[in-house]
N, C-alpha and C positions, 0 to 999 in steps of 0.2 A: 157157573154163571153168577155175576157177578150181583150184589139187593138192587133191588128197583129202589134210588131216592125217595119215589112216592109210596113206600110201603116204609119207610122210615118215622118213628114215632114220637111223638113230641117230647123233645127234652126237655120235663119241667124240671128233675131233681139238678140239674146241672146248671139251667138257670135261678133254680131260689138260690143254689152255693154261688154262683157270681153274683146273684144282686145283693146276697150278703156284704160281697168284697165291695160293689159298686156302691152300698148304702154306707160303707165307712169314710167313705173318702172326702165327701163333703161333711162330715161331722169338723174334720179339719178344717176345710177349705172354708166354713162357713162362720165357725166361732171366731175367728179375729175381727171379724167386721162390726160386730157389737163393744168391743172395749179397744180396738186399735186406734184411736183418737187420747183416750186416755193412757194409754199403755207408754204411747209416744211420748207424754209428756211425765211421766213419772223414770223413766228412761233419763230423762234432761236437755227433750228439746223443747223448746218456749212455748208455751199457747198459741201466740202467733203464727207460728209455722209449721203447727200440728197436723191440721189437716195435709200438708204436703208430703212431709212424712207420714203419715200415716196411710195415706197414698200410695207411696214407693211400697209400704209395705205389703201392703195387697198387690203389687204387680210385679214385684221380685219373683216370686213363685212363678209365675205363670211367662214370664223372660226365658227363665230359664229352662223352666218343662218344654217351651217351644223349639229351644237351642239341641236339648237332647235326645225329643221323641225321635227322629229319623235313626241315632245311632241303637238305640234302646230296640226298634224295629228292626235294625238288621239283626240283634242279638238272640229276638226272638225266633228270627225266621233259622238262624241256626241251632242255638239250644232250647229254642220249645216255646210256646207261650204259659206255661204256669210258670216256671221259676221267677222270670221277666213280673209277670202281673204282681207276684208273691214281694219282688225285691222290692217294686216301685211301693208296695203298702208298706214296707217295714221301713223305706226311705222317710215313707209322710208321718210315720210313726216315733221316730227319731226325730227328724227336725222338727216335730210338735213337742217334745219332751225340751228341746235344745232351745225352741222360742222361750217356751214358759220359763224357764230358767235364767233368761240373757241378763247380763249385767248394764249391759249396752245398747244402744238404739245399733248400733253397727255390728253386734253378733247378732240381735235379732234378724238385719235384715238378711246377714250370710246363713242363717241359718235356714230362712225364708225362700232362699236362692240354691242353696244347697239342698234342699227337701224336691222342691220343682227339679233339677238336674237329677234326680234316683229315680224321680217316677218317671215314667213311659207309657202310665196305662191311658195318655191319653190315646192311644189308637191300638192299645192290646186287648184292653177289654171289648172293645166293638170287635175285634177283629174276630175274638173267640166266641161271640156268640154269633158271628155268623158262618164259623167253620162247625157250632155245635147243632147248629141246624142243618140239617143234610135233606129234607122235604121243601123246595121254595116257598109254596103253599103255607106254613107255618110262618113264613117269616113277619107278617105284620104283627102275629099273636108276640112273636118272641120279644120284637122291638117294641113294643106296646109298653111294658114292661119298666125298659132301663128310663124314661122319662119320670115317669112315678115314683122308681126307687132314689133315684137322686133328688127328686124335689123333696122326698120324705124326710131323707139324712137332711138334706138344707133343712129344714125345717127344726130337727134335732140339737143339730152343730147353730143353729141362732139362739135356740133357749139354752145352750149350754154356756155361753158367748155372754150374753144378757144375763143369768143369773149364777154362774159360779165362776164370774171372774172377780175379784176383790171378796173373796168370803169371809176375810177377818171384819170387812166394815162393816158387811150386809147380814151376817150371822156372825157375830162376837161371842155369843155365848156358846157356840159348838166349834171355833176356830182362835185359837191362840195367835196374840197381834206377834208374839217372839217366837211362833213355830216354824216351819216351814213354811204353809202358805201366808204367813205374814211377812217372809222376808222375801217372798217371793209369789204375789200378789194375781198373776198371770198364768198361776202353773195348772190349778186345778180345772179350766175345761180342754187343758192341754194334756194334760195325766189322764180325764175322764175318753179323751176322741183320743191317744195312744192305746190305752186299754182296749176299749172298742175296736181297732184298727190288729192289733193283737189278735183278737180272739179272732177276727175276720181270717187272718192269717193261720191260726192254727186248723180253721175248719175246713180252709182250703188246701192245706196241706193233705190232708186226710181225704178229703171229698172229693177235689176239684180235679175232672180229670183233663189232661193232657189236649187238645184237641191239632197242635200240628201235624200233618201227616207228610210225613216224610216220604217221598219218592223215588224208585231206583234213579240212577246214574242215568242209565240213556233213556228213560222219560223225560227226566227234567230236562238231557239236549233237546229228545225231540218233542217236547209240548210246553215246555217253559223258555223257553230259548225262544218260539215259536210267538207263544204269546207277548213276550218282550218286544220281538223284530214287528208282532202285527200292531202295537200299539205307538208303536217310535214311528212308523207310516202313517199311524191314526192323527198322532199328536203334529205333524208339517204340514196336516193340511189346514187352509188357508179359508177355503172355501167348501161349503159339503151341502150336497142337495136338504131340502127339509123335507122332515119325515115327523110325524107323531112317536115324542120320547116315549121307553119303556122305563118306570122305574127302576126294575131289573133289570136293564140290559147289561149291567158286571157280567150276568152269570153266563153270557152266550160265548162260547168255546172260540178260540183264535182259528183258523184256519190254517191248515198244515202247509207246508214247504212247498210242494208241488202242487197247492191250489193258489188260484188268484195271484200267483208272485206279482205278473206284472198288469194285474187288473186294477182300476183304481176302485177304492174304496167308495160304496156309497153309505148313504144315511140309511137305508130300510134297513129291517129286522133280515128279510130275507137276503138281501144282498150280501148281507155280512155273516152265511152261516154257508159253513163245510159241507161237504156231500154227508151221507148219514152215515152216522158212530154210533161206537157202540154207550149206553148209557154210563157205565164204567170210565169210559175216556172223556164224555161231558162230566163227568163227576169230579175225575179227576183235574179239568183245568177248572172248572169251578174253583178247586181248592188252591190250583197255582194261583189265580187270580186275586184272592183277598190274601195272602202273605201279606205281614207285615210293613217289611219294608217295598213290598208293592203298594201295598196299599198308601204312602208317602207316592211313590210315582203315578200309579194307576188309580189305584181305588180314591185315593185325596188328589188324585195330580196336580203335581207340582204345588200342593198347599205349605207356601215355602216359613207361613206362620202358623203355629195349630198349639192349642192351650185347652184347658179345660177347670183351671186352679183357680178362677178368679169368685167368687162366691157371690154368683147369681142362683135368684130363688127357683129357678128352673135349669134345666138341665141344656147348655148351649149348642151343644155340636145340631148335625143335619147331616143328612143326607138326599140330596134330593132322584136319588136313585131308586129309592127306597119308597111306600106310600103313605107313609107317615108322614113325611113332612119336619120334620121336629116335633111332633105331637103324642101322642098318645093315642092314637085314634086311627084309622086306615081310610086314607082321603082317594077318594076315585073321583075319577074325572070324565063326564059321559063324553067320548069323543072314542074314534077308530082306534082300536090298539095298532094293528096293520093292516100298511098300505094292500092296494088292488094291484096284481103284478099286471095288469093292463092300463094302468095310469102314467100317463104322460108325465113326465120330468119335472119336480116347480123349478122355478126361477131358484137357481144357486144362492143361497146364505150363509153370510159368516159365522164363525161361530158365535166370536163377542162382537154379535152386531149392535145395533143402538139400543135395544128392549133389554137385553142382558145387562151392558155396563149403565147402566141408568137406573135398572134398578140393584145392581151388588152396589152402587153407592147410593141408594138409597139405605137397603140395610146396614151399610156401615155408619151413615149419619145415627140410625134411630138405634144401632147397637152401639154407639157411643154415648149417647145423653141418657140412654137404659142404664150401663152399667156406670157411667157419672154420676146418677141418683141415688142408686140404691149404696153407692159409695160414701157420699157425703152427705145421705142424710145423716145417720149415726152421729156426724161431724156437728151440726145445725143442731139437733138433739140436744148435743149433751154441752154444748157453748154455751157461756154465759152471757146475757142479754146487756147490751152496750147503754141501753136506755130502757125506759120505760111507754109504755105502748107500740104502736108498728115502729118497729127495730129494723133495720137494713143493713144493722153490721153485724150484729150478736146471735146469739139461738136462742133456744128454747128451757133452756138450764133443767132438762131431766135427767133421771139417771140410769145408770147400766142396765135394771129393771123394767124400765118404760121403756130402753131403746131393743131390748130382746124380746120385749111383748110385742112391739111392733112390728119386729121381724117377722116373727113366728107367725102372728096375723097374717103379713104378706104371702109367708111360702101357703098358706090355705085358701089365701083369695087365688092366689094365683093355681092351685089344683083346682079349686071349683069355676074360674073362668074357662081352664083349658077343659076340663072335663065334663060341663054342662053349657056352658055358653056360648063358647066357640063352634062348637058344632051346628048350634041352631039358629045361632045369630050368620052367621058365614051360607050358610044354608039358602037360611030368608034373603039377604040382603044379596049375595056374589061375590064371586073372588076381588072383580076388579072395586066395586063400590066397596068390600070391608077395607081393602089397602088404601085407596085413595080418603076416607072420610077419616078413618083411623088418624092417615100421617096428619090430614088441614086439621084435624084437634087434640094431635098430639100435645101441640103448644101449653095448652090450659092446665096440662101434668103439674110445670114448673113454675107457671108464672102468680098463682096462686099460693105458690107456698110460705111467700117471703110475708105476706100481708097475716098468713095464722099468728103472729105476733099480736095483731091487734086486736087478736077476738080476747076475751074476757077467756079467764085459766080454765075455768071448765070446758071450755069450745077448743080449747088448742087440740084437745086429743082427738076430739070425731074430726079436727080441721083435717090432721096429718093422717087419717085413716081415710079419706075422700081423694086424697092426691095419690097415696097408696093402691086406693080401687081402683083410679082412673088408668095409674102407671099398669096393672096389672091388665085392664080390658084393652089396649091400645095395644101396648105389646104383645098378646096373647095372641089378639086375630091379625096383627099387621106381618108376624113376621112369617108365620105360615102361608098365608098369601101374595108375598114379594117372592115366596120361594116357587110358589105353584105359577107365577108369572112367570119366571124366570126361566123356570123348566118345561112351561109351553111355548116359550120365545125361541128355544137351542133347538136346532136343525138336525141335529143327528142325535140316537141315543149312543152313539161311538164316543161322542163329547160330555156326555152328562158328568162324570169324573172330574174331566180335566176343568170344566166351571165350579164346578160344586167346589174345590182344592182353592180356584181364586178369590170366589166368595167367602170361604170359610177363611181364610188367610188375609183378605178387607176385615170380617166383621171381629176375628180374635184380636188384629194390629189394631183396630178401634177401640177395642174394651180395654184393650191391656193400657194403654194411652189416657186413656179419659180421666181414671183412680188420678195420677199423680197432676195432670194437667188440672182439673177439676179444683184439684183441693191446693192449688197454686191461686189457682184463682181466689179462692175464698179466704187465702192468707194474704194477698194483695190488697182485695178490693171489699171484703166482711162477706155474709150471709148473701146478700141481694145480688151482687156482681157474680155470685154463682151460681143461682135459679134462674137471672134473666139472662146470665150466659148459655144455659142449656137453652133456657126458650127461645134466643136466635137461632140456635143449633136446630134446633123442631124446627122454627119461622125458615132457615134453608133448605129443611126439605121438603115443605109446601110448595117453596119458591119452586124447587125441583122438579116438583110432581108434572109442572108442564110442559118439559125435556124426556118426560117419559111416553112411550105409544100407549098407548091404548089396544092390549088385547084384549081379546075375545077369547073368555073360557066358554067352555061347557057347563051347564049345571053341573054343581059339584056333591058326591053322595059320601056325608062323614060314619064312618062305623065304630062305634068306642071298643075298643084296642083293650081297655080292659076287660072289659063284657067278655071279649073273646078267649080270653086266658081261661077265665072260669066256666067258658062252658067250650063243648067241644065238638061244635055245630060246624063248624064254618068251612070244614075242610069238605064237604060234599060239593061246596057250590062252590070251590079257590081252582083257580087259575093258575098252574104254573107253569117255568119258562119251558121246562121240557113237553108240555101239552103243546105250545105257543109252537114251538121248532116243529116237531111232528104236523103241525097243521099245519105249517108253509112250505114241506116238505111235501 
């Protein structure tokens, strides 16, 4: 007989060995953002047009990771997911050695482009820690996890960024101006996150085990075949009764050949489950289900953009299948999990009815002027001031120092917002009031920033640490709440995927956008055409907010995610989908 998945034990040694591998990647992803404004113009493009390139160069990477996750996910689902995870670290690992070297603003950005096209972990790493958890029960502990270890490396990869890049200027007396890193001025937090990226690779060599499970032959016809035909049914439909989303509903088994062929699919949990199997055969489509390159179709459906290389202080991806949220934390929702099977039919809803795309463009507005700030500020930073007093064309004329202290500041406001604030503030106030109050004062992020010229030099620094808290409290609670909107809006949990795939594919094609568009503008029109551009950007989606419905959540109960790592309470009172079938069975 075959383990019970709920007698399965928490894989902690297999998650510290991934979040090792997941903690090096933004060491890369995140040190260019502090000296790629200067990088750009020692390369030998003009001050002028710096911030624009320097733009493209933060969004090479993430072009191209997007172009080649789907091929990198069919690779895996046939040779495995470590080699795959291991290749795309040794890729980020090389094109960080090959940046720091460039001779060229134009090897830099192939190189840039070339490092994004080797990795693929943006959808191998998720993929494997939800195939290394085999208990569902476990899975908000697990996910808890990968948000913290990525904000952490951000946090790393900024003070690496900000203080050992140019180390001949900044320490002269322990770096030679005619050694290596004086002829080559960019190499040393690129040597330091190769190194790191290395060592992540060897450990995972040796540690990290294997988690594809491969299937006999006529399994995979008759239960992956099975769950492909049940989801290509799922995906034409048009219209599908509402039912209260499961964040889990991935995990619920397709339905075999000789059930339901010609029944039409509904929204409920019950509708959509097989007569009873055996624990073994949900296990097993469990696992057909998060493959790789399913998860491109299925698990992401149809998320026809998907990145994760662009060096925000927190960790972007989502799921909202999932009860995380993008968070750290395990968000319940007081409302029915499932329906009464004596409840009459609701009124049929689309899937992308008006509460859904109203608000995926809502998140691509505020995920575009997000990752446009934290792009050019660095830019504004380290500019030279065109006048004296309030300036509206120049910056702040600081240096690699001050702009990597201020990083590094950020990625800590921003853990202590999502890990203490968000929770009690979202709590207090409601899902609908923190999204709505959030976007009307998002505005005040940007529009304030152009004027810290005119405070006196000592006020410049708490100026740009005030725009920094506000960027971090705004973001923190708006976008977990357009997510928790969006996913009480979707009418079946059969569809939760295939939204989740178009939002995440708005909100990546926004970020990835913003870097070079952003910093055009501030090459056109100075410092101030690029804050009050963001703050129209904020000002349209206030404008927005009244094209949006108005749901109604549930009180919403937040549980810190990391809490539950370290202690090992939680699984007496967790709920999982195999309990959930059983009882509608």
């Amino acid at each position: 007989m075959p383990p019970d998945p709920k007698d399965a034990p928490f894989p902690t040694k297999q998650l510290i060995v991934i979040g090792i591998c997941r903690f090096s990647e933004p060491l890369a992803f995140n040190s260019i953002l502090a000296y790629s404004p200067v990088m750009v113009q020692d390369l030998g493009i003009s001050r002028h047009d710096a911030s624009f390139y320097a733009g493209l160069l933060v969004s090479a990477y993430a072009i191209a990771e997007a172009m080649t996750a789907p091929l990198w996910g069919a690779i895996s689902d046939h040779y495995g997911r470590k080699p795959v995870a291991l290749i795309g670290l040794l890729g980020v690992a090389l094109s960080s050695l090959v940046f720091g070297v460039a001779p060229t603003y134009w090897v830099a950005l192939l190189a840039r482009f070339v490092g994004g096209a080797l990795n693929g972990n943006v959808a191998i790493m998720q993929t494997m820690v939800a195939e290394m958890v085999k208990n569902p029960a476990h899975e908000p502990r697990a996910y808890a996890t990968q948000p913290f270890v990525w904000t952490l490396g951000g946090i790393i990869g900024s003070a690496m960024g900000g203080y050992l890049a140019q180390p001949v200027k900044f320490y002269p007396h322990a770096f030679d101006k005619d050694g290596l890193f004086g002829r080559y001025p960019y190499l040393l937090p690129n040597l330091v996150a190769a190194v790191g990226i290395i060592m992540a690779i060897i450990q995972g060599m040796f540690f990290l085990e294997e988690t594809l499970v491969r299937e006999e032959k006529h399994e995979e016809e008759n239960g992956i075949a099975d769950h492909h035909d049940y989801h290509d049914r799922v995906d034409h439909l048009d219209t599908i009764n509402e039912t209260p989303a499961n964040e889990r509903s991935r995990l619920l088994p397709p339905p075999s050949n000789h059930q339901h062929r010609d029944r039409e699919v509904r929204g409920s949990i019950a509708g959509s489950l097989p007569h009873r199997g055996s624990i073994a055969s949900f296990t097993r489509d469990r696992l057909a289900s998060i493959s790789v390159s399913g998860s491109i179709r299925h698990i992401r459906k149809r998320a026809s953009f998907l990145e994760e290389g662009m060096p925000m202080p927190f960790d972007q991806r989502f799921d909202i299948r999932r009860s995380s949220f993008g968070t750290m934390h395990s968000i319940k929702i007081q409302q029915d999990v499932l329906p009464m099977r004596a409840q009459p039919a609701a009124k049929p809803r689309k899937t992308f009815n008006r509460t859904v795309v109203m608000v995926i463009l809502a998140m691509a507005l505020f995920a575009f002027h997000q990752m446009a700030f934290i792009s050019i500020l660095p830019v504004y930073l380290l500019d030279e001031p065109a006048s004296t007093g309030l300036d509206f064309k120049g910056g702040l004329n600081m240096d690699l120092h001050n702009v990597g202290a201020f990083l590094v500041i950020n990625g800590f406001i921003t853990l202590f917002v999502q890990g203490f604030i968000f929770p009690i503030f979202v709590e207090w106030a409601g899902v609908w009031n923190s999204f709505m109050w959030m976007i009307i004062l998002y505005p005040t992020t940007y529009f304030i920033v152009p004027f810290i010229s005119a405070l006196p030099r000592e006020f410049e620094t708490p100026g740009v640490y005030v725009s920094l808290l506000l960027q971090a409290f705004y973001g923190i609670i708006v976008f977990p709440c357009a997510l928790i909107l969006m996913k009480n809006a979707i009418p079946s949990p059969l569809v939760l995927g295939r939204v989740n795939g178009v939002a995440m594919s708005a909100c990546c094609l926004a970020r990835t956008l913003s870097s070079p568009l952003i910093g055009l503008i501030y090459s056109l029109g100075g410092s101030a055409a690029a804050w009050f551009g963001l703050t129209a950007v904020a000002v349209i989606g206030v404008i927005q907010l009244f094209w949006v419905p108005k749901e109604e959540v549930g009180a919403v109960q937040i549980d810190n995610g990391l809490k539950k790592v370290m202690h090992h309470d939680m699984d007496e009172d967790a709920v999982d989908d195999i309990s959930i079938i059983e009882s509608v069975r």
